[in-house]
N, C-alpha and C positions, 0 to 999 in steps of 0.2 A: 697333776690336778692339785688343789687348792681346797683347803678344809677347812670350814668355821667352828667353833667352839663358845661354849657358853660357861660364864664366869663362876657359876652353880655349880656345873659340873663338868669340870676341867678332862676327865679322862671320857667322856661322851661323844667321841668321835663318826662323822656321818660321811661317807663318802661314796662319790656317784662318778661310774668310769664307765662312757658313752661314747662309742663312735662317732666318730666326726668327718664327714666326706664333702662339706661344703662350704664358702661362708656363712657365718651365720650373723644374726641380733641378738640381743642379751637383755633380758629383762625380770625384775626382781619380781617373784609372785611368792604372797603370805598363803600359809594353809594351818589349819588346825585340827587335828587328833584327839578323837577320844577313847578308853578303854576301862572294861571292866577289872578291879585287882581282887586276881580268885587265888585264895588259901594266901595272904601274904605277899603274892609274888611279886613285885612293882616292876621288877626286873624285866619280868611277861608281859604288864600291862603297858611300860615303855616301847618297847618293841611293836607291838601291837597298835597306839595309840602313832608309831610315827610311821607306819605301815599306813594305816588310814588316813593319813593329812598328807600323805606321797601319793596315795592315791586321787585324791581329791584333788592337788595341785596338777599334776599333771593331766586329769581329766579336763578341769575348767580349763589348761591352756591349749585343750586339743592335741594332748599326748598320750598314748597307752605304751605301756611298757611289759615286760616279762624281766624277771629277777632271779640273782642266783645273791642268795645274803650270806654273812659271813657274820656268825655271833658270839661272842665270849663272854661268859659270868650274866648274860644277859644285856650285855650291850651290842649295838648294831655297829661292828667296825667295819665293815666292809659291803658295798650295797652295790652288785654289776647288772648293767642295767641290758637290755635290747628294747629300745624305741621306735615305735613308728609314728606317722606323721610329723615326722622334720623337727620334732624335739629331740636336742642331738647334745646338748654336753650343760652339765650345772654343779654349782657348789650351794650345797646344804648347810644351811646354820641352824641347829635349835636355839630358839630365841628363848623359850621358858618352857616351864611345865609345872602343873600344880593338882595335888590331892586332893578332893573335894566329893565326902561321902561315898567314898567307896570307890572312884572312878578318879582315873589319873587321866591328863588333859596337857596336853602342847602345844606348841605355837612354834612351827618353824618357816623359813624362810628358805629358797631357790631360785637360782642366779641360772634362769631360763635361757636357752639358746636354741633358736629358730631358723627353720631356713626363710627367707626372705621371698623367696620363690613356689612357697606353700601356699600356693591361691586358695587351695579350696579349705585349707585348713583357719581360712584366714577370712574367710567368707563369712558376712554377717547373712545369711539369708538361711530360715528356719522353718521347717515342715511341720504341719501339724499332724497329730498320730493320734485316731482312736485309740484309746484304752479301756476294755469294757472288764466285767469281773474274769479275774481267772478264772480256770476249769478245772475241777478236782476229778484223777482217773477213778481217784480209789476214796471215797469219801469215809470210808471204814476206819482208814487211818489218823482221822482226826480223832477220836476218839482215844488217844493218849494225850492227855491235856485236855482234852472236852475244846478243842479249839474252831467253838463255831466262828461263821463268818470271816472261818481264813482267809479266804479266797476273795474277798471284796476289800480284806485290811490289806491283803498282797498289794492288789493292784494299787491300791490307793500311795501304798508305800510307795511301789516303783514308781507313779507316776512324780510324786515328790521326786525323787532324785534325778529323773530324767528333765523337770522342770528347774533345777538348780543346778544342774551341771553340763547339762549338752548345749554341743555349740553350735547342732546343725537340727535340732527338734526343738519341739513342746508338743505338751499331751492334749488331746481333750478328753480327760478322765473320768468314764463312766462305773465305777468299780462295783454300784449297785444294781447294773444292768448286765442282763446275761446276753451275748449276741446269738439268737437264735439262729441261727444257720444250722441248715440238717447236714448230719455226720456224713452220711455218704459223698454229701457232696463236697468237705473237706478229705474223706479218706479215700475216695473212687478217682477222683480228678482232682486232687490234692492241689491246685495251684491257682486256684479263682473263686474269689467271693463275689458277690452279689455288687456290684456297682451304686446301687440303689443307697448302700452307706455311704457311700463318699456325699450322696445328694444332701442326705440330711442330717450330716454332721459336719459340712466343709471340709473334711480333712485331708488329707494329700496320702496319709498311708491308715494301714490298720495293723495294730501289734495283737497277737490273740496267745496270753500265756497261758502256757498248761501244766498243771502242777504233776508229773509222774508218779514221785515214789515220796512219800514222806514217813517211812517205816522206819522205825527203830530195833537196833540190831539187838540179837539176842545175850545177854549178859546175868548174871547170878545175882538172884534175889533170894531174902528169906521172908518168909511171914510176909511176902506181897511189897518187901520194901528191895531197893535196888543197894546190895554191899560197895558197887561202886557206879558214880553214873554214866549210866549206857550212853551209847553213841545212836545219833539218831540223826537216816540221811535225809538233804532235800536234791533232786532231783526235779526239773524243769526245764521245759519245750518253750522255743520264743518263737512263731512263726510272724512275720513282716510280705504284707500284702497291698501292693496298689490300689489304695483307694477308684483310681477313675478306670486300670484295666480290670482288676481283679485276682490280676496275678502276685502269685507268692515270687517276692525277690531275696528273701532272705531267711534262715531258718536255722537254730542251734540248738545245741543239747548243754544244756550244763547241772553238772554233780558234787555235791560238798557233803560234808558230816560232820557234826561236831558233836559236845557233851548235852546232854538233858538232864540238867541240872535239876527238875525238881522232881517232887514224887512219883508214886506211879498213878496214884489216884486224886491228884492236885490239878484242879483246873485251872487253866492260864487264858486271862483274857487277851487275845493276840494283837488287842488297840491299846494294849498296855504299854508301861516305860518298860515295866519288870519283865516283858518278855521279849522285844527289840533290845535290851540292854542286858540280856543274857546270851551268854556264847553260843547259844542255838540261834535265836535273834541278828546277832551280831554277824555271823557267818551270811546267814542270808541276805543282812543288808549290802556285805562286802559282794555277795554274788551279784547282785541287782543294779553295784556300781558298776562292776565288770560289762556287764550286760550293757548296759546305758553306753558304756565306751565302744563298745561292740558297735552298735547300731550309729552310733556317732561316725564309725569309720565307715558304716556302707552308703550312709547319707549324706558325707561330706564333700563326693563330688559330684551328687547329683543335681540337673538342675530345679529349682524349684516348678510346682505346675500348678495353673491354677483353671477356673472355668468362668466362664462369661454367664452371670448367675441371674440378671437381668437386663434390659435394652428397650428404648427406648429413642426415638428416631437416629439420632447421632453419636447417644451417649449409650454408656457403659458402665456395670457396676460386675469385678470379680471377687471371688470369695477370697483374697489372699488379702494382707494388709500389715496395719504397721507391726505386727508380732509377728509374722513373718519375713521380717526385717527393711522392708519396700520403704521408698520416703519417695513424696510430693518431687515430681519430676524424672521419676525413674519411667526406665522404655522397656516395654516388652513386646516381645513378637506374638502376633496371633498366628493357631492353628486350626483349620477348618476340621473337626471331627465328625466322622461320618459313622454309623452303625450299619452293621451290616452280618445279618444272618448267617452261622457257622450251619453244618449239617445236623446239628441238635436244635436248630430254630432257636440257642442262643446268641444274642446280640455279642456283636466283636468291634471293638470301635477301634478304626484307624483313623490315623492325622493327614489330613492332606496338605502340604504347603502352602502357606498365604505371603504376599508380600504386605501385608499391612502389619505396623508396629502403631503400640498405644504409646503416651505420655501421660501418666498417672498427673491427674488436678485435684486429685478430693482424696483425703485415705483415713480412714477408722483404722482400730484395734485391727480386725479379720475381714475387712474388705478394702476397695478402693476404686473411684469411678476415673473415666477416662471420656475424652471427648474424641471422635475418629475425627478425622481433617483425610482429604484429599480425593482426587475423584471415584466415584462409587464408592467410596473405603467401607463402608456399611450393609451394601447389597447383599453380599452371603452372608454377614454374619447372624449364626442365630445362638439359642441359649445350651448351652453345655458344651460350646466351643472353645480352645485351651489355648491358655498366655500359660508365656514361658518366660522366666527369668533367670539368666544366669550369672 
C-alpha cells in the first residue's frame, strides 16, 4: 500500500489495508473532521477529528466499515479496515488541519476503490422515511441536565445527517410531532403500523427511534459536585417499517457512553453548540452516523415503491419524484394492489401482476405524472395502486 503525507506534519502517517477480491474504480473523495481538544490533548482531538471525516467519506461513498487502529504518542499509524458495499482499497492523505477556538479541524483526502459491479450501491434512487419525534422510555432521566425537548432535538439531529449523507434515503422530518400509535399494538404484534401514514406523508418507509437508557453511571461526588466526570450512557432502539404494508423490516439496538462533562446541577440546552460539541454530544452524533450507514445498507437494494395518488382518464399522478431520484422519461412498472381482510378484519394488501409500464412526462420535487398508452391500459387502475422502480 501507498501512504500520503502532509508537509506540516512529516511524521503523521495514515494508512488503510483493505481486501481486494475484485476489479475495481478509483476515485478521489475530500472529507472533513472536526473535534473537541479536552485538557490539552491535540494528540486526542487529531485522532478523533480524522475518525469522523473517515467516517463521513466513506458513508457519502456508500461504504461502512469496522476498524482495528493502531496508535502511537497519539498518532493514527496504522488504520485496518473491513468494508462492505464494494469499497475495497484506498490511500489516505491528510491535506491540513487547523485549531480554531478550542476544536481542531481536518481536511483529508481518499483514493476510493469501488467495485464497478455494485449496482445497487451505485443507484441514484432515494426512499422517503418518516421521522417523527423520538420516544423517551424513561423521561426521569432527562433530568440530569434539565434536557427538555431531547427527544424532538434527537430526531431533528438524525434527520440532518441522514439528509446529507445517505445514498439511498431522505427524511420527512417531523421531530415536533409524536406518532400516536397505541403501544400494544407496536409490542403485541410488533411488526405493523397503520398504513394510513404512508397516505399522508408519501413516504415509502417509517423510522420510529426510541431512546432506552440515558442514565448516568454512578461515580464520587462531594458537596453535590462530581471529583471526576461520570460517564453517562445513550442507549437507542431504530425500528424501520413499510410505509404502504406496515411491516417492520428492520430493527437495531445501539449503546455508547462517554464523559458528562458538566455539573451536576447545570442545565444544558440540547439545540445547543455547547452540548453536540461536547463529548457526550459528540458520541451520539457518531452513533446516529452509524445508524444512517446502517439503514443505507438495508435500503440499498431495495427497489423503490411508490402509489398512483391520483387519476384521471389516461393520466396519472405518483407520489415519488425528482428527490426520489426519477427524471422525465423514466419507466416503471405498475402493480395492481388489492386489500383484503386478515382474520382480525385488518386490511392486508397484496400486489397482483400488471403488464402495463408508465413513462414519466411531468416530475415535481415528490411527484410525477405519466400518461398510460395502449389498449385498456387504464381499465383496472385505480388509486393506491404501486409503481415500481428499480
Amino acid at each position: 500500500m501507498k501512504f500520503g503525507s502532509h508537509r506540516s506534519m512529516a511524521n503523521m502517517v495514515l494508512a488503510c489495508c483493505l481486501f481486494i477480491t475484485v476489479p475495481a474504480q478509483a476515485k478521489w473523495v475530500q472529507s472533513h473532521g472536526q473535534a473537541k481538544i479536552i485538557d490539552h490533548n491535540v494528540n486526542q482531538a487529531r485522532e478523533k477529528a480524522i475518525e469522523q471525516a473517515l467516517s463521513y467519506a466513506l458513508l457519502t461513498s456508500g461504504a461502512r466499515f469496522s476498524s482495528e487502529q493502531t496508535v502511537s504518542n497519539g498518532q493514527l499509524i496504522n488504520d485496518e479496515f473491513n468494508l462492505s458495499h464494494h469499497a475495497q482499497s484506498q490511500r489516505i492523505e491528510l491535506i491540513s488541519e487547523q485549531v480554531n477556538d478550542g476544536y481542531l479541524s481536518v481536511k483529508i483526502r481518499i483514493d476510493m476503490l469501488e467495485n464497478p459491479d455494485a449496482t445497487c450501491q451505485n443507484s441514484t434512487l432515494k426512499a422517503s422515511i418518516l421521522l417523527p419525534q423520538a420516544q423517551m422510555k424513561d423521561r426521569a432521566q432527562l433530568r440530569y441536565g434539565n434536557l427538555g425537548q431531547f427527544e424532538q432535538h434527537l430526531s431533528a439531529q438524525f434527520a440532518d445527517i441522514i439528509d446529507q449523507h445517505s445514498r439511498s434515503s431522505f427524511t420527512h422530518a417531523h421531530p415536533n410531532e409524536r406518532l400516536d400509535v397505541e403501544q400494544s399494538l407496536v409490542d403485541t404484534r410488533g411488526y405493523r403500523l397503520p398504513n394510513w401514514l404512508a397516505e399522508i406523508t408519501d413516504s415509502q418507509y417509517i423510522l420510529l427511534p426510541q431512546i432506552i437508557d440515558m442514565s448516568p453511571e454512578p461515580s464520587t461526588r462531594t458537596f453535590g459536585i462530581w471529583e471526576n466526570d461520570p460517564m453517562r450512557v445513550f442507549q437507542l432502539k431504530l425500528s424501520l417499517f413499510h410505509a404502504i404494508s406496515g411491516e417492520k423490516v428492520w430493527s437495531k439496538h445501539y449503546r455508547q457512553e462517554a464523559q458528562w462533562e458538566f455539573s451536576l446541577q447545570q442545565s444544558v440546552n440540547p439545540n445547543s453548540a455547547q452540548f453536540w460539541r461536547s463529548e457526550y454530544g459528540e458520541m451520539i452524533h457518531a452513533l446516529l452516523t452509524d445508524a444512517s450507514a446502517d439503514l443505507d445498507a438495508v435500503l440499498s437494494c431495495r427497489p423503490l415503491l411508490g402509489q398512483v395518488i391520483a387519476k384521471q382518464a389516461d393520466r396519472i399522478i405518483i407520489n415519488i419524484g425528482r428527490k426520489n431520484g426519477l427524471r422525465v422519461g423514466d419507466t416503471l412498472q405498475l402493480v395492481l394492489q388489492q386489500n383484503i381482510p386478515d382474520r382480525l378484519d385488518n386490511m392486508r394488501a397484496i400486489a397482483n401482476e400488471s403488464q402495463v409500464s408508465i413513462t414519466l412526462d411531468q416530475i415535481t420535487e415528490e411527484s410525477a405524472t405519466a400518461l398510460l398508452t395502449g389498449v385498456n391500459a387504464a381499465l383496472n387502475i385505480q388509486l393506491s395502486d404501486l409503481v415500481i422502480k428499480r
